[in-house]
N, C-alpha and C positions, 0 to 999 in steps of 0.2 A: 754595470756589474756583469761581468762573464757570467757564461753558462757553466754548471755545477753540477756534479753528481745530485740527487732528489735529498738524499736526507740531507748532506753539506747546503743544499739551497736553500729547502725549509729554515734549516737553523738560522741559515745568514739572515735570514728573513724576517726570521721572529725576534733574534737580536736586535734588528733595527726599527722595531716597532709593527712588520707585517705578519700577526702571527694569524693573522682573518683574509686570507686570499681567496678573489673570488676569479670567474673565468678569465672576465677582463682584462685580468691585472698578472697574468703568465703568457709565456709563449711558449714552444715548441721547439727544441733545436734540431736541425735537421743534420745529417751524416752520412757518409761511405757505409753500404752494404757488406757482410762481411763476402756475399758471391762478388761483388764489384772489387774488393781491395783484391781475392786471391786469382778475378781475370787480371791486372795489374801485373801481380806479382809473374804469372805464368805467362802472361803473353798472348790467352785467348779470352778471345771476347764472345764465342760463340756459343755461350751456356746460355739455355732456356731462363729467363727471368723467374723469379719462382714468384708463383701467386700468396700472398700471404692468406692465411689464415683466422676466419676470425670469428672463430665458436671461441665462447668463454664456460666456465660455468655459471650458473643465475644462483647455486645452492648445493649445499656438498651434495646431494644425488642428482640436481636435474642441471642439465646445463639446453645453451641457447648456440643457434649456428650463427646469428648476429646478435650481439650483445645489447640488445634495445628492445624495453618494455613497455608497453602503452598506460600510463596511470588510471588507477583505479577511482577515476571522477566520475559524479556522474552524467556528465556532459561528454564525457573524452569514449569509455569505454563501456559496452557492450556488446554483443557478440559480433555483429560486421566487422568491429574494428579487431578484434580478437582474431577473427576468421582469417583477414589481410595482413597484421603481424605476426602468426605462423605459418602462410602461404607464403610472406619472405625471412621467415628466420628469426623471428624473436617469438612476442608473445605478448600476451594482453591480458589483464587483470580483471573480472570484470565486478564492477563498485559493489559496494553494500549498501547503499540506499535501498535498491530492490530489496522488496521479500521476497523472504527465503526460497519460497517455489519458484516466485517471479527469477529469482539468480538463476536457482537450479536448470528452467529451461533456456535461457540466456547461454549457462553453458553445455547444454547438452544440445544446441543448436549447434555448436562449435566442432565438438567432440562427433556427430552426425553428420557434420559436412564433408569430411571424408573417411568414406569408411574402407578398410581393405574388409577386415572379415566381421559380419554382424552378428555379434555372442545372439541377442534377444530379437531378432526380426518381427514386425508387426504382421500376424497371422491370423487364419479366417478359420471359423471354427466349421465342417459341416452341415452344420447344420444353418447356417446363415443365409439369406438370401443376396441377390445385388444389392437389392435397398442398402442393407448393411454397407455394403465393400462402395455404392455409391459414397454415404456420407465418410470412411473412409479416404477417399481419395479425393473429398474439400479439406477434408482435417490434415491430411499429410501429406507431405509433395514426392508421393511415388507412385508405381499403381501393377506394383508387382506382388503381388501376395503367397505364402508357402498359406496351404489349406491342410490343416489336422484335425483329429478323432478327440474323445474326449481323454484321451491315452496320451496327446502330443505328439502321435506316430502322424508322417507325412502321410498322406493321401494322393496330392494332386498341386497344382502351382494356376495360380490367375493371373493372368498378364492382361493389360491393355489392349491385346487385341480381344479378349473374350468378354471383359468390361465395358468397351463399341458395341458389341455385337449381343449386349444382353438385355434384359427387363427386366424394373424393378424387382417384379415375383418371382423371377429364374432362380432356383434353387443353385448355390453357387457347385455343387456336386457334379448337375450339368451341363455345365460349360468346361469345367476346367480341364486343363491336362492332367490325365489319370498318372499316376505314378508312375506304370508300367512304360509310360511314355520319357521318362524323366532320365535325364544322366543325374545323378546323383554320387559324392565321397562319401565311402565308411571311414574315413579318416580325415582327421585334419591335416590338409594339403599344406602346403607352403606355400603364400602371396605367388611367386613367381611357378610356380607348378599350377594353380587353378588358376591362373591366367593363360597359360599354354593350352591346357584343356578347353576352358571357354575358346581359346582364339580357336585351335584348329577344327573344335565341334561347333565353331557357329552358334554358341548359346548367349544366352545374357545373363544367366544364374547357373549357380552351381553350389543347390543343398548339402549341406554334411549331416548324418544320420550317426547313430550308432547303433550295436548289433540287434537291436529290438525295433529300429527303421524311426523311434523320437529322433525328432527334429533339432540339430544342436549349433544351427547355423545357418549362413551360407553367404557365399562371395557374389557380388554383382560385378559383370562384366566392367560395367563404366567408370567406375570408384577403382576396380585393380587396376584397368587399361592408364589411370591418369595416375596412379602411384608408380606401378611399374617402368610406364614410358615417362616419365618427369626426370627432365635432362639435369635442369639448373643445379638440381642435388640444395636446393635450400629451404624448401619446405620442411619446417620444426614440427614432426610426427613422434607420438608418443610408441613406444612397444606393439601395437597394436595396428599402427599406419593412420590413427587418428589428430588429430589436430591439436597441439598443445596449448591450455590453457590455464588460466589461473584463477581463484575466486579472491575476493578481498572481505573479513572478516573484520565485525567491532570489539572492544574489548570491556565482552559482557558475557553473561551467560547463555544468550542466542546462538553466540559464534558457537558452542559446540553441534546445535542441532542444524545451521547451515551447513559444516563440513560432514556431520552424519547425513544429511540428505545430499550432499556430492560425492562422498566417499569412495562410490563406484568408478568415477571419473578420472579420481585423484591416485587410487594406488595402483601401482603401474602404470599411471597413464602420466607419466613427466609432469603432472598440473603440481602448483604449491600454492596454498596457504596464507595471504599475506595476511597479517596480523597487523590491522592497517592504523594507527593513531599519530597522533602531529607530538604526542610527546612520549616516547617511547622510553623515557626511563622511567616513567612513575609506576606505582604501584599496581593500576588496574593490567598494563601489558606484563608485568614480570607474574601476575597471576593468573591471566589470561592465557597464557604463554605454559606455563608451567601445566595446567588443568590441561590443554589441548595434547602438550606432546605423552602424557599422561594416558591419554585417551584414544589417541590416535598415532602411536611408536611410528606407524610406517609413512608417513606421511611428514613430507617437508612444508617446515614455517619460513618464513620473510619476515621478520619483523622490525618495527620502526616508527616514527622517524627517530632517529639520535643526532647526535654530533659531537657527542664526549666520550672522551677513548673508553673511558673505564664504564660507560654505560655499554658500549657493546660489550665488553669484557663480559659483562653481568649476563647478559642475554644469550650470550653464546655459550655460559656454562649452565645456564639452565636448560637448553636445548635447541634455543634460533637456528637452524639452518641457514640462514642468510642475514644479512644489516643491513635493513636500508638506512642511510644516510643525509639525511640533509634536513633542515629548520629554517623556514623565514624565506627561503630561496626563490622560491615557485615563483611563476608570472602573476598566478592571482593568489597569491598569500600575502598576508598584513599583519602577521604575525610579528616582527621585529616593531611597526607600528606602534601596534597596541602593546604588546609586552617586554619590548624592549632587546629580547634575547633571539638570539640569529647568528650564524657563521656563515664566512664564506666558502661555498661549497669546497673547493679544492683542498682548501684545508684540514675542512673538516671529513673528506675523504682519505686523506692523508694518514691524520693521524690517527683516525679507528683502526685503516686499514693495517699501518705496520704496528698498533696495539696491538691487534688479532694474534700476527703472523708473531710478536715476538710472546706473548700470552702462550703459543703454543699452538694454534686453534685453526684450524683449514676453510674457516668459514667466508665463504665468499661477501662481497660489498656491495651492495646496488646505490649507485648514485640516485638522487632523487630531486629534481626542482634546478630550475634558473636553465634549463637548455635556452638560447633563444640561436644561437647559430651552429651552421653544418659543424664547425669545428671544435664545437663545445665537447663533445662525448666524449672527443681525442682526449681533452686535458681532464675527464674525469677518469677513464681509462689509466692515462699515464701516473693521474697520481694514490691508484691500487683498488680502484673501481672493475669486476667482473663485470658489470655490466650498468644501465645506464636508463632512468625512467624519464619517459616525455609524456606531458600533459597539454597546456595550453596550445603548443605549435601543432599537434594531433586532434586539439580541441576544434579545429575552424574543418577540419577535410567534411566531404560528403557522408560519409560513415560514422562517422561520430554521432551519437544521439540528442547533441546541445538542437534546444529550439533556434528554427530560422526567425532571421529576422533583417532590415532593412539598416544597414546602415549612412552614418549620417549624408553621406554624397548620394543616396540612392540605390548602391551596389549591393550583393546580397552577403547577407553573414549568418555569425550562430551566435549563440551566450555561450560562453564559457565560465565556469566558476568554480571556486575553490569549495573545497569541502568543509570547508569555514567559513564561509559567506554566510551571511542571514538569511538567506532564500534557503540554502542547501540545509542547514539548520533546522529552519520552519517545516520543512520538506520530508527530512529526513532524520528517523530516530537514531541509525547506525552514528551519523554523521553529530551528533550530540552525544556518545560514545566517542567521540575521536577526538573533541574539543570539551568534553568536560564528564559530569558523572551519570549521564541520559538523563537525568530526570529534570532539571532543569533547563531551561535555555542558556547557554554558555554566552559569552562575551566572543561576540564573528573575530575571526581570525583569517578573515579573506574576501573577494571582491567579485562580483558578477559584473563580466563586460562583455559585449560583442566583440567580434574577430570576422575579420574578413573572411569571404569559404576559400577555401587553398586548391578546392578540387579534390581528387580522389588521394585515397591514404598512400597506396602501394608507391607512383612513382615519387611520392615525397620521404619513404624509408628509402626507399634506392638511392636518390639524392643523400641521404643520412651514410648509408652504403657506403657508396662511393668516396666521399670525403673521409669516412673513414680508414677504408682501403688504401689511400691516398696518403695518409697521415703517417702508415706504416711502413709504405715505399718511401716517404722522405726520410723519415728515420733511419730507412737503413734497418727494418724488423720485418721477422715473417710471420709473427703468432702475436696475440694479443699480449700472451704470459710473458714474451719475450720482448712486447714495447713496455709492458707494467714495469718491469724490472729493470731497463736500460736506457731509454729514451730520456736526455737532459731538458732541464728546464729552465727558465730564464726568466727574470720580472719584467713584466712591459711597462717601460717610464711613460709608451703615449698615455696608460689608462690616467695618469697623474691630471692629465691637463681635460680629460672625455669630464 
């Protein structure tokens, strides 16, 4: 069969009985550039190559500088792994198993790892002695402190070298740097303005006051020097220069008090909502969904899983910000197994996706399940996928939170497992929200197994990266939106005989 415009392919496809394609079973047709036909035409060959682009959106407000999400298991993701898919461009979910508190600092470990400017900085009252600022500086990994009145008015700043040089009893008043000694902004600088300032005064903080001298901030040298000088331009930063993350939410009446205890994190701060269940057209998500965006207007949902066009329809006019997409796909899902119902993903990215678009509806698509190769994202991408979630293969890195463990030859691994497994189940109350009505124990709908460790997270998204970068240079595309829309496809006969 020739390669075919996408919708002309599909049809032929499902004419003939394929209307369930999974990665396997498509290729990619690769083409002339249109900078390569008009060197051709002209005669010069000596235009710069252009780099393609490959920020997608993840949700009609937040978008991704690479379109790859780390699933919200909870073996895959927590905040290491969250930390490492926004240091390259995507972003990380991090599960609902944890409670609520337990998420909340999960992501605000995230959101803390790099900071340009610190709304709330952790401050020493006065009247405090070392003892205090000792236990301080086990509880939290800095040891620089702004010292305030019972007013919030600055006083004096505690750095590390006064905390060497003090005794329990030393009233923290005498040690510190007195104010008068301080550069200090009456205003809020700009990132690259108090990083000018620290560089050429030699500081390592720089307070922000307002006109009555309360304390309403301040930048650390080292946090702006590594936003400022960060070349690659691929770190996923929210408004703020903080770290974009995401929480994963059950669909129950908890999920409103986990987003009211993130809330801070989430508006303005590029994070969304995933509104996380394996059967996302039933009743508890379209009310789940409904009561959230209700409650919380400003704040973008993800919600899912589906795979029938008019279920996203449904979702996306009650308020879904995003659709994830996929059933049964997943490396450890058994869900087709046990219940029989499952698509294959391409397909069923396919057809939500031009449901959406001809519905009317800007709603982005997140693929969801069955990554197992570099060149899988390409073909969820091409067939109307924004962006693309990975669980299992992210499951085995060093950063991932699954338990180590020894496998069968000796070598070292992890457990990975679905959030329908019977472990995950037993385990977790979110996770019996996902698979059935909580209160019962549902029928597993997935499988705990060891995975080899792969090593660290980052150069295995680069790997991801690359091939995907790669996928748009054979095409012949420079933007994601521009492989979505034009990139042909072709059925693979070998998967006939795999």
């Amino acid at each position: 069969m020739p390669a075919l415009e996408k919708p002309e392919f599909f049809e032929t496809m499902a004419n003939h009985g394929w209307s369930s394609l999974g990665f396997s079973q498509v290729s990619l047709v690769s083409e002339t550039s249109e900078q390569v036909r008009r060197c051709i035409e002209t005669g010069n060959f000596d235009e710069v190559l252009i780099e393609p682009d490959l920020g997608a959106p993840y949700t009609r407000n937040s978008h991704n500088k690479l379109p790859l999400v780390s699933a919200a298991m909870d073996t895959v993701t927590e905040s290491e792994t969250a930390i490492v898919m926004a240091e390259c461009g995507g972003r990380g979910t991090i599960h609902a198993a944890l409670e609520p508190e337990t998420q909340f600092k999960e992501l605000e470990k995230v959101k803390k790892r790099l900071w340009g400017f610190i709304e709330e900085p952790k401050t020493l009252k006065d009247s405090m002695t070392f003892e205090r600022v000792h236990e301080f500086c086990e509880k939290y990994t800095f040891t620089t402190f702004p010292v305030v009145d019972s007013e919030h008015r600055l006083i004096g700043i505690v750095t590390g070298h006064e905390i060497d040089r003090s005794s329990p009893s030393d009233p923290v008043t005498d040690k510190m740097k007195p104010f008068d000694q301080l550069r200090v902004s009456d205003t809020l600088v700009d990132i690259h303005e108090a990083y000018q300032i620290m560089r050429d005064e030699g500081i390592n903080m720089l307070p922000v006051i307002d006109e009555e001298r309360r304390l309403q901030g301040l930048y650390i040298f080292s946090d702006v020097k590594s936003i400022v000088e960060e070349t690659s331009g691929m770190r996923n930063v929210d408004e703020k220069n903080r770290y974009v993350c995401d929480i994963a939410v059950p669909t129950d009446d908890a999920s409103v008090e986990r987003v009211k205890l993130c809330e801070k994190y989430l508006i303005g701060g590029g994070g969304v909502v995933v509104l996380d269940t394996a059967h996302g057209d039933g009743l508890y998500a379209f009310k789940t969904l409904k009561k959230l965006k209700e409650d919380f207007p400003d704040i973008d949902f993800m919600v899912g899983n589906v795979t029938d066009p008019d279920s996203a329809i449904y979702l996306a006019r009650i308020g879904a910000d995003g659709i994830k997409v996929g059933q049964a796909s997943g490396g450890v899902c058994t869900t087709k197994d046990e219940t029989g119902h499952g698509r294959g993903q391409v397909s069923a990215v396919w057809d939500c996706s031009q449901a959406l678009i001809k519905a009317g509806f800007d709603t982005p698509v997140c693929s969801d399940g069955g990554i197992k190769l570099h060149g899988d994202p390409a073909k969820a991408i091409a067939a109307g996928a924004s962006s693309v979630m990975i669980g299992t293969m992210f499951g085995g890195t060093n950063e991932a939170p699954g338990e180590r463990v020894r496998m069968p030859d000796g070598s070292p691994g992890k457990i990975v497992r679905g959030m329908g497994s019977l472990a995950a189940l037993q385990a977790s109350a979110a996770a019996k929200h996902r698979y059935g009505d909580g209160k019962s124990l549902p029928l597993p709908e997935g499988e705990a197994k060891p995975v080899p460790i792969s090593g660290d997270l980052a150069p295995l998204v680069e790997d991801f990266r690359k091939a995907l970068r790669k996928s748009l240079l054979y095409a012949g595309r420079v933007s994601i939106e521009d492989f979505q829309r034009n990139v042909r496809m072709e059925f693979d006969f070998s998967s006939i005989s795999k």
